[in-house]
PADORO-152027 format. One line per field, with one value per residue: x, y, z of N, C-alpha, C in turn; residue in one letter; residue number from 1. Coordinates in pm, whole numbers, plus 50000, padded with zeros to 5 digits. Layout:
nx <- (X / ...)
ny <- (Y / ...)
nz <- (Z / ...)
cax <- (X / ...)
cay <- (Y / ...)
caz <- (Z / ...)
cx <- (X / ...)
cy <- (Y / ...)
cz <- (Z / ...)
type <- (A / ...)
seq <- (NUM / ...)
//
This chain:
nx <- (35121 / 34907 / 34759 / 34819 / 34627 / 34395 / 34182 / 34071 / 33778 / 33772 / 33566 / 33514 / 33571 / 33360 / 33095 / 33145 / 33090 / 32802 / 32681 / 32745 / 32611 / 32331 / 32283 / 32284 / 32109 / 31903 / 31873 / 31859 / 31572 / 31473 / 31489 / 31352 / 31088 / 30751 / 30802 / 30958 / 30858 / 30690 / 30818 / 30545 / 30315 / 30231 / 30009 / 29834 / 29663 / 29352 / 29156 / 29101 / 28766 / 28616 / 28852 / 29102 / 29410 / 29723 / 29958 / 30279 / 30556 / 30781 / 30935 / 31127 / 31443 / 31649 / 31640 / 31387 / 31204 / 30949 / 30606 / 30307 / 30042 / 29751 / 29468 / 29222 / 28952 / 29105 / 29323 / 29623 / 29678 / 29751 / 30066 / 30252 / 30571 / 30621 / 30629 / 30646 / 30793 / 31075 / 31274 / 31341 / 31246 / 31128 / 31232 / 31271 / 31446 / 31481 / 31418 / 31235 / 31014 / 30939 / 30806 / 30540 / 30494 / 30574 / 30362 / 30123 / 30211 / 30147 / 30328 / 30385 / 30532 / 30314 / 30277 / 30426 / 30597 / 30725 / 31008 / 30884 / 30974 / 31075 / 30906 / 30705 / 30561 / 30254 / 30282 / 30185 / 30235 / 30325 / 30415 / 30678 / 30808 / 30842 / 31033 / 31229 / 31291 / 31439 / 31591 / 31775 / 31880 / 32013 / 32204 / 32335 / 32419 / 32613 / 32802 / 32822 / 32921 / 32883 / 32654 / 32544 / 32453 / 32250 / 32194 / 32011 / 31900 / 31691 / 31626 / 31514 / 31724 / 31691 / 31622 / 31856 / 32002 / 31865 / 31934 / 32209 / 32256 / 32136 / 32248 / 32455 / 32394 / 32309 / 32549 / 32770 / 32950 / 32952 / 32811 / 32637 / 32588 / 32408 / 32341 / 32159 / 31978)
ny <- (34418 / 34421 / 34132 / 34101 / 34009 / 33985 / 34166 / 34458 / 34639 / 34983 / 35146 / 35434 / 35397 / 35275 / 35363 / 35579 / 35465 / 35301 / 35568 / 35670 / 35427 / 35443 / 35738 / 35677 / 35439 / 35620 / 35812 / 35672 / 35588 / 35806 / 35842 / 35662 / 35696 / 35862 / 36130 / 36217 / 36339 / 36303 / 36488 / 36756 / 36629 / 36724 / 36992 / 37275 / 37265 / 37235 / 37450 / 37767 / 37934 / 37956 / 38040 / 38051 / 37908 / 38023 / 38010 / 38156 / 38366 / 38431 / 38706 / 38824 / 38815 / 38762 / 38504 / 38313 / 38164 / 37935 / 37982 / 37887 / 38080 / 38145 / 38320 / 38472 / 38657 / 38808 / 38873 / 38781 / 38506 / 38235 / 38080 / 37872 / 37676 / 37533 / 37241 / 37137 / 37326 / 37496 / 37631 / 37605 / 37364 / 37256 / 37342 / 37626 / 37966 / 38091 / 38385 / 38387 / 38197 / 38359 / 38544 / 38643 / 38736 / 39023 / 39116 / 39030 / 39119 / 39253 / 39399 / 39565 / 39865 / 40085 / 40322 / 40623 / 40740 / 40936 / 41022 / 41160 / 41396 / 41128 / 41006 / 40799 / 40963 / 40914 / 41037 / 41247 / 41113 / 41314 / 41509 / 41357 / 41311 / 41540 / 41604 / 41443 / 41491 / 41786 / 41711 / 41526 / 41739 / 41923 / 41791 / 41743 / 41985 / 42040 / 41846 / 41562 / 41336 / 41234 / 41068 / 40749 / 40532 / 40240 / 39985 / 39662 / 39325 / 39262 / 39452 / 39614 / 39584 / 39836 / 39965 / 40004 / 40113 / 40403 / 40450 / 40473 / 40718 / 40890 / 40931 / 40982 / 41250 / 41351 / 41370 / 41218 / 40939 / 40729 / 40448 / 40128 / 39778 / 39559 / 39236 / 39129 / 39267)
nz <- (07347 / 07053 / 06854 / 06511 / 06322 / 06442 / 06433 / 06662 / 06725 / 06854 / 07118 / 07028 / 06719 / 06707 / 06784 / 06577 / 06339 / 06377 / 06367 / 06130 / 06009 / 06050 / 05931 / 05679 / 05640 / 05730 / 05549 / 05298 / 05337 / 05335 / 05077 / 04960 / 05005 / 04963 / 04956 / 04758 / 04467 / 04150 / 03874 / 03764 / 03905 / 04112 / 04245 / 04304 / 04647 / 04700 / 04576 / 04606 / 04613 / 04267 / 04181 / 03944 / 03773 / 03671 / 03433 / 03476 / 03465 / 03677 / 03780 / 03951 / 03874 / 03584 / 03525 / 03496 / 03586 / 03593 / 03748 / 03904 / 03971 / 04161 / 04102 / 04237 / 04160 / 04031 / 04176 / 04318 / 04512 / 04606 / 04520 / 04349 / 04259 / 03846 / 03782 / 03550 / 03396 / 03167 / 03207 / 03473 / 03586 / 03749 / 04025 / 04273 / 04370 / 04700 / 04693 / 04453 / 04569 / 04778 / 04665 / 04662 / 04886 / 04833 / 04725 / 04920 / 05192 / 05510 / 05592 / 05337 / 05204 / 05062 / 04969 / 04976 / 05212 / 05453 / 05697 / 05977 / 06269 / 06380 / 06336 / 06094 / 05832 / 05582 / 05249 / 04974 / 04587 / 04469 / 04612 / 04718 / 04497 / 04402 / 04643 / 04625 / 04379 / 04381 / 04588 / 04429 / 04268 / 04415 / 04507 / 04230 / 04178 / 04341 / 04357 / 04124 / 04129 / 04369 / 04400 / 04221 / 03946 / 03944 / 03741 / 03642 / 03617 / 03532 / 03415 / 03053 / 02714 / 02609 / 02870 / 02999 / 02812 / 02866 / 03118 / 03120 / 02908 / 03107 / 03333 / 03207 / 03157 / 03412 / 03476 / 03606 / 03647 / 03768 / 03734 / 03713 / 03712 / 03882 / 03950 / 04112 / 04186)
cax <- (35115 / 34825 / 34791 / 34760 / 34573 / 34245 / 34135 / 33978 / 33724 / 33729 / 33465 / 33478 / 33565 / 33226 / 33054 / 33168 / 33047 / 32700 / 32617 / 32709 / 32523 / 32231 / 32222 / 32278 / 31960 / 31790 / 31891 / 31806 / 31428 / 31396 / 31491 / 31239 / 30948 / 30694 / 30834 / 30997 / 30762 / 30741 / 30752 / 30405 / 30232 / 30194 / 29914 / 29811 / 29563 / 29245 / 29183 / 28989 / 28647 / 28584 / 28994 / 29187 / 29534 / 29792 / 30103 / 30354 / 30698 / 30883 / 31048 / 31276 / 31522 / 31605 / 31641 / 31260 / 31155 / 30768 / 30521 / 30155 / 29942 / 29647 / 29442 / 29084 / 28859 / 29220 / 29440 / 29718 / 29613 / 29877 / 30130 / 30351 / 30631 / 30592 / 30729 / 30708 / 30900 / 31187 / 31410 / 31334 / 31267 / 31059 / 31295 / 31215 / 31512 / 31452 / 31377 / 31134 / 30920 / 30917 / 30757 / 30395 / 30513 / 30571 / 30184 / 30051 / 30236 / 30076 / 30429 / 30485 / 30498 / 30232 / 30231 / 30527 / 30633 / 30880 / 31042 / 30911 / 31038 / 31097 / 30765 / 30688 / 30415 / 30218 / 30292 / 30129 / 30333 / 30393 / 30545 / 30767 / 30848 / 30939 / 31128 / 31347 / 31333 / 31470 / 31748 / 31856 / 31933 / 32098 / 32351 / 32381 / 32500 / 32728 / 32877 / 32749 / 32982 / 32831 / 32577 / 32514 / 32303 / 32256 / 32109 / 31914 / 31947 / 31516 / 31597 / 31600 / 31858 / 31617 / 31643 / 31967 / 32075 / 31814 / 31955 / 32338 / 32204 / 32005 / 32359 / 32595 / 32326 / 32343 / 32696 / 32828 / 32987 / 32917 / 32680 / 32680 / 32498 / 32391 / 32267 / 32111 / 31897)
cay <- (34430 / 34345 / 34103 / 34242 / 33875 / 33978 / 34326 / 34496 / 34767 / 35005 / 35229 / 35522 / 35370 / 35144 / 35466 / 35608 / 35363 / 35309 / 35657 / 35660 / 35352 / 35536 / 35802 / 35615 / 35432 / 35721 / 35901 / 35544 / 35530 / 35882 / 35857 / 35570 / 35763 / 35967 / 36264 / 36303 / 36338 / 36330 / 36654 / 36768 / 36575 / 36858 / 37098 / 37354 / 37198 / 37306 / 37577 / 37893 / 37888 / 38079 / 38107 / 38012 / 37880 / 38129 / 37993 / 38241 / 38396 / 38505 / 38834 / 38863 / 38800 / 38788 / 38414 / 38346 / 38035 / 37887 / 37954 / 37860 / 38132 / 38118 / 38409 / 38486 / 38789 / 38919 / 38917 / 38676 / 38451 / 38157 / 38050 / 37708 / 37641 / 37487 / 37131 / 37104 / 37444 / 37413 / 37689 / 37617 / 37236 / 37264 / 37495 / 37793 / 37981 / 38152 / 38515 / 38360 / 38113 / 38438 / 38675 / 38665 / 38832 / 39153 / 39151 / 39038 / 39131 / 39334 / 39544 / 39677 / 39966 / 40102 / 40452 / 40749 / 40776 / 41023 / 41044 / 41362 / 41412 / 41021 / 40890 / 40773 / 40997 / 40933 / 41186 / 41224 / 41100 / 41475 / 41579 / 41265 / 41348 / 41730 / 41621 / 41339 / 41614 / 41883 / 41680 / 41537 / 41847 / 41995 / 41698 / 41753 / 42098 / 42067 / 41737 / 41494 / 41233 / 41139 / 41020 / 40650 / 40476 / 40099 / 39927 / 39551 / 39181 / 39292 / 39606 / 39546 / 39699 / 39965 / 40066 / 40017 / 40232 / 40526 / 40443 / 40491 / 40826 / 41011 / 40898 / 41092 / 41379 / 41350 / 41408 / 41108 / 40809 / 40623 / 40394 / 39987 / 39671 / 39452 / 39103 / 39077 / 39372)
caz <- (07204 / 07011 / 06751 / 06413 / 06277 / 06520 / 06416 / 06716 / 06679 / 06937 / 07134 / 06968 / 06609 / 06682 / 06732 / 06474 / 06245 / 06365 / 06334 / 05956 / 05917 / 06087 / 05818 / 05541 / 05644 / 05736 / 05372 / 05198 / 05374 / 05308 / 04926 / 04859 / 05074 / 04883 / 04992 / 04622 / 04353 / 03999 / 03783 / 03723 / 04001 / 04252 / 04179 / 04442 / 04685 / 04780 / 04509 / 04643 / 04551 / 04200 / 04145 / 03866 / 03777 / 03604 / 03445 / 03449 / 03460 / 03843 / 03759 / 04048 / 03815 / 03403 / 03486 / 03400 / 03639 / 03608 / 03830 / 03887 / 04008 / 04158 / 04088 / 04252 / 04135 / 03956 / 04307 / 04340 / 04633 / 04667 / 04392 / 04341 / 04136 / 03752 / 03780 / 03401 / 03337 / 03094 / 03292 / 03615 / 03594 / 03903 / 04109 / 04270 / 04468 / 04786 / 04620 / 04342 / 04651 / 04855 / 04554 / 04709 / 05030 / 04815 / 04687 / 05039 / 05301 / 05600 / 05607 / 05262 / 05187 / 04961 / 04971 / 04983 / 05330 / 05530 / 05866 / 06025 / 06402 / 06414 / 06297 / 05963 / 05767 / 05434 / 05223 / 04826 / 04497 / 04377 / 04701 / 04730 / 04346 / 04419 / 04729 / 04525 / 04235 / 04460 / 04618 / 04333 / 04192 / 04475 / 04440 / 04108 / 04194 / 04448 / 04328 / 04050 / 04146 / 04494 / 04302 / 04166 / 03906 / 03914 / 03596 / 03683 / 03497 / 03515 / 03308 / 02896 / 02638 / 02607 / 02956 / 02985 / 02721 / 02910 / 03236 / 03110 / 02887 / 03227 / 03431 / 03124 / 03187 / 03551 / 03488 / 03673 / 03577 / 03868 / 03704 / 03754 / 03653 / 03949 / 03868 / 04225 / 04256)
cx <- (34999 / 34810 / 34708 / 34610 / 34420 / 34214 / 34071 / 33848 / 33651 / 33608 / 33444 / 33460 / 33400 / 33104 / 33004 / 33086 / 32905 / 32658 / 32632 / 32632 / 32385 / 32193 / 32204 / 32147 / 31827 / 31797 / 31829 / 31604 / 31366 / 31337 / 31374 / 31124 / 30897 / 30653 / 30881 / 30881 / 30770 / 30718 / 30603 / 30270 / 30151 / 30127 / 29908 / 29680 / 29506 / 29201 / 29094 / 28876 / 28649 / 28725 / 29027 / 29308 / 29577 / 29943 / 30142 / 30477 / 30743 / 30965 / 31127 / 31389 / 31519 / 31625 / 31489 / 31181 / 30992 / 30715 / 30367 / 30105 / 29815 / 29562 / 29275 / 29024 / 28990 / 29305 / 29501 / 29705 / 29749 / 29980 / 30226 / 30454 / 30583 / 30667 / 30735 / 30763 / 31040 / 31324 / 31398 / 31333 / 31188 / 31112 / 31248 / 31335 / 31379 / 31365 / 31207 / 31000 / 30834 / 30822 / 30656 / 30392 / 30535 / 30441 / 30110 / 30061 / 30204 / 30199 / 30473 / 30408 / 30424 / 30204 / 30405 / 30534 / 30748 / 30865 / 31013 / 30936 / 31059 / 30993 / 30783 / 30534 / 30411 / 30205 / 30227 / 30264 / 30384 / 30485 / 30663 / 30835 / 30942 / 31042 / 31245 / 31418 / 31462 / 31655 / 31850 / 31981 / 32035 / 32245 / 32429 / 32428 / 32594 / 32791 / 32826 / 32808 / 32974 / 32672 / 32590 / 32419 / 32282 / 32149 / 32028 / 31918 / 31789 / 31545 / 31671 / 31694 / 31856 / 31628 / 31758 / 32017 / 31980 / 31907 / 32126 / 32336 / 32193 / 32178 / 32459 / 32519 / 32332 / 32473 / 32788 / 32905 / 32985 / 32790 / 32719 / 32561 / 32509 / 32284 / 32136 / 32026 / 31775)
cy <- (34348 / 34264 / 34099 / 34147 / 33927 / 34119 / 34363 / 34624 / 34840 / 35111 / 35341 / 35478 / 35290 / 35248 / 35576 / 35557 / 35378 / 35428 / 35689 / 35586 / 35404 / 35616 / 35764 / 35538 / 35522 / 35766 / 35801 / 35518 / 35658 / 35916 / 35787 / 35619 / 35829 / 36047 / 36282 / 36259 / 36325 / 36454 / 36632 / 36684 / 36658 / 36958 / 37206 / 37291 / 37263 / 37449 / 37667 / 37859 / 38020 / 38133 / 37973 / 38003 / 37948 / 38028 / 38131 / 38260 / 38426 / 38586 / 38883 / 38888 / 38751 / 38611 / 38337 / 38210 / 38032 / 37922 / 37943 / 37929 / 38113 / 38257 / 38429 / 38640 / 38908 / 38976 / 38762 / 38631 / 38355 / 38144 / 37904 / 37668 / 37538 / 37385 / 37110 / 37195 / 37406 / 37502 / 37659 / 37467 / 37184 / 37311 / 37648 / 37834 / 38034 / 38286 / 38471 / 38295 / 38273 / 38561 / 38708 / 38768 / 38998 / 39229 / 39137 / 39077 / 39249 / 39467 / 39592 / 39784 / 39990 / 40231 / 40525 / 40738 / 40833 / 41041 / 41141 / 41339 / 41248 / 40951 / 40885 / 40832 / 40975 / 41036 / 41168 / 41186 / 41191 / 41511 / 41476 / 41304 / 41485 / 41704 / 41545 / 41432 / 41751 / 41805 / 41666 / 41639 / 41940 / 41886 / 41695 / 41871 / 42095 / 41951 / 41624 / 41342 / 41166 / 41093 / 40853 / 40587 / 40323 / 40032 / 39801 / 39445 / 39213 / 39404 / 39556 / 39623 / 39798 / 40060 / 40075 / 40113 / 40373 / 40539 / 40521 / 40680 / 40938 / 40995 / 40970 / 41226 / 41442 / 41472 / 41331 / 40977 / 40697 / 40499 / 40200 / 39858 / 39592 / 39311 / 39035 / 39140 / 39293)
cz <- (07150 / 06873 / 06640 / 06313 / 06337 / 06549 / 06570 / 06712 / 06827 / 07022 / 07028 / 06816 / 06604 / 06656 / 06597 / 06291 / 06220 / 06348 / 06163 / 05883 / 05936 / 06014 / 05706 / 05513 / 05630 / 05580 / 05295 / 05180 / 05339 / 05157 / 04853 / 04973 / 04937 / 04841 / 04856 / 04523 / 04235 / 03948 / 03756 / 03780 / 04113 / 04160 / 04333 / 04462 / 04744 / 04702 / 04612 / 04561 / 04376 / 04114 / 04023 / 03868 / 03651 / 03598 / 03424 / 03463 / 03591 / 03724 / 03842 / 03985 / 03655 / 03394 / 03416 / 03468 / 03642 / 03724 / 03805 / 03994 / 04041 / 04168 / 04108 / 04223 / 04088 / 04074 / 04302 / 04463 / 04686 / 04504 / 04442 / 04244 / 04018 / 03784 / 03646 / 03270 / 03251 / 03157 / 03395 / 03665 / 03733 / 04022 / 04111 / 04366 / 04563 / 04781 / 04558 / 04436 / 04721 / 04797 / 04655 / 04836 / 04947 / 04771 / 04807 / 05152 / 05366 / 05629 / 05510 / 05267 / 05066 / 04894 / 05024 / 05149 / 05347 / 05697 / 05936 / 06186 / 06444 / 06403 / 06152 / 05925 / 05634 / 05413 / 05027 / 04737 / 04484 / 04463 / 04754 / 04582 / 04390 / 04517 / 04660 / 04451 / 04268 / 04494 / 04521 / 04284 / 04259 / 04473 / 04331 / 04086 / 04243 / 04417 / 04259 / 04098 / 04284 / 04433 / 04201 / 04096 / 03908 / 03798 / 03717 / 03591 / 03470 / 03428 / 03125 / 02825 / 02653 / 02710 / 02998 / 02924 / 02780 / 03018 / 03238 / 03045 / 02981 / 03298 / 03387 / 03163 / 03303 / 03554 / 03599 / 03537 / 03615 / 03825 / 03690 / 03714 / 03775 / 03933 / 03979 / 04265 / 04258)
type <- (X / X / X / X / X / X / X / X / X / X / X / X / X / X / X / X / X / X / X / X / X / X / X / X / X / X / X / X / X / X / X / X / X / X / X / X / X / X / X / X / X / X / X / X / X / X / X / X / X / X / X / X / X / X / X / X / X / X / X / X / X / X / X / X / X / X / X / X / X / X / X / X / X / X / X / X / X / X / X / X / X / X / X / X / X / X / X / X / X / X / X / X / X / X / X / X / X / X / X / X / X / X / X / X / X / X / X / X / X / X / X / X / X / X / X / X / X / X / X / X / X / X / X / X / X / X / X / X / X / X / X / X / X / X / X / X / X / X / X / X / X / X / X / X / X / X / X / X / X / X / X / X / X / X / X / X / X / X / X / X / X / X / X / X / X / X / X / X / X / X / X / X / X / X / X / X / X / X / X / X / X)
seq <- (1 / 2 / 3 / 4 / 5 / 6 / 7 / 8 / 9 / 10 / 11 / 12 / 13 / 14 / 15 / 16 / 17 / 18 / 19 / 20 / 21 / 22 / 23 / 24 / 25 / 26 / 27 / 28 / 29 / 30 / 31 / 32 / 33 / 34 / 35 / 36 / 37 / 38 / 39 / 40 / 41 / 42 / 43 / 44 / 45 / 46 / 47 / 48 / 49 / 50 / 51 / 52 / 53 / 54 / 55 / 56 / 57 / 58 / 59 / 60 / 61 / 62 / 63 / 64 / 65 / 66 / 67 / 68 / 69 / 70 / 71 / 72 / 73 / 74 / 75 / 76 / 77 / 78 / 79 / 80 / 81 / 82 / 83 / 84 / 85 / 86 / 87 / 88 / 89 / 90 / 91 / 92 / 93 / 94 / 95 / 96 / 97 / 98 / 99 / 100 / 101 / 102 / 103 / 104 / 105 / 106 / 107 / 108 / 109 / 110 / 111 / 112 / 113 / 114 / 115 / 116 / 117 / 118 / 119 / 120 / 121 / 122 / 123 / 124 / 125 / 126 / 127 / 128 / 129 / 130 / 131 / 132 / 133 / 134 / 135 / 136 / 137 / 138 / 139 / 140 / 141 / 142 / 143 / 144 / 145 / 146 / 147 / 148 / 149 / 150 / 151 / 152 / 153 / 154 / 155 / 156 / 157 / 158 / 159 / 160 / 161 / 162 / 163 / 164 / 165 / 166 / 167 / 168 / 169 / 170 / 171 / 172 / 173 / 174 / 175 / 176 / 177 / 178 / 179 / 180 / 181)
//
């Protein structure tokens, strides 16, 4: 029996211990590093030669977060969040950081494409139009109600109220507001 007057502290509890004090250090040395910044300290470094800085809006979403564009010869080159934004506060999610990849990236799509025998061919607007146009319509014959419209927190009253309109015309009712599109 041990006595209760002479605490012992044993292996694992000792363990235990030092590794919390371990982060708590680590978290403490990282907090006063000068890894955090102040709002409005961070600029984008190294401009392009000739380029300018663009405040502006991220439209991913109707939330409306800052960003700072950098814009050479009228092409969006890099961008950086606003640290002295009043919605965003110097936050950018995941979506809003990632924008640039839909203006630069080597895999969007830029152009109409269709699957023909298992390849992907460019095909013109009109005949991507007529083929959309076409199906549509055969859906809208044979059953209006396999058919869905989804609105957008990016779409305003205005299109909203078209979007709900073209969807009574349709002849559906299937129609939905997603906040995430």
């Amino acid at each position: 029996m041990r006595d209760s007057s002479s605490p012992q502290v044993g292996r694992r509890s000792f363990l235990k211990m030092a590794s919390l004090g371990a982060a708590v250090g680590a978290t403490a040395a990282f907090a006063s590093s000068p890894a955090v910044r102040k709002a409005g300290e961070h600029e984008i470094g190294d401009p392009y030669k000739g380029s300018k800085i663009v405040k502006t809006i991220c439209t991913v979403c109707s939330v409306g977060c800052g960003v700072k564009a950098e814009v050479q010869n009228g092409v969006w080159v890099r961008q950086e969040v606003a640290q002295d934004h009043p919605v965003s506060a110097g936050g950018h999610c995941c979506k809003g950081s990632d924008v640039i990849d839909m203006v630069r990236s080597h895999c969007r799509v830029k152009y109409p494409m269709k699957k023909v025998a298992g390849k992907w061919k460019r095909i013109s607007f009109e005949q991507a139009l007529d083929e959309i146009g076409a199906q549509m319509k055969a859906y809208r014959e044979k059953n209006p109600e396999q058919v869905m419209f989804l609105g957008s927190a990016k779409a305003s009253n205005e299109q909203s109220y078209y979007i709900s309109k073209f969807s009574a015309m349709f002849g559906t009712n299937n129609l939905d507001h997603q906040a995430r599109i």
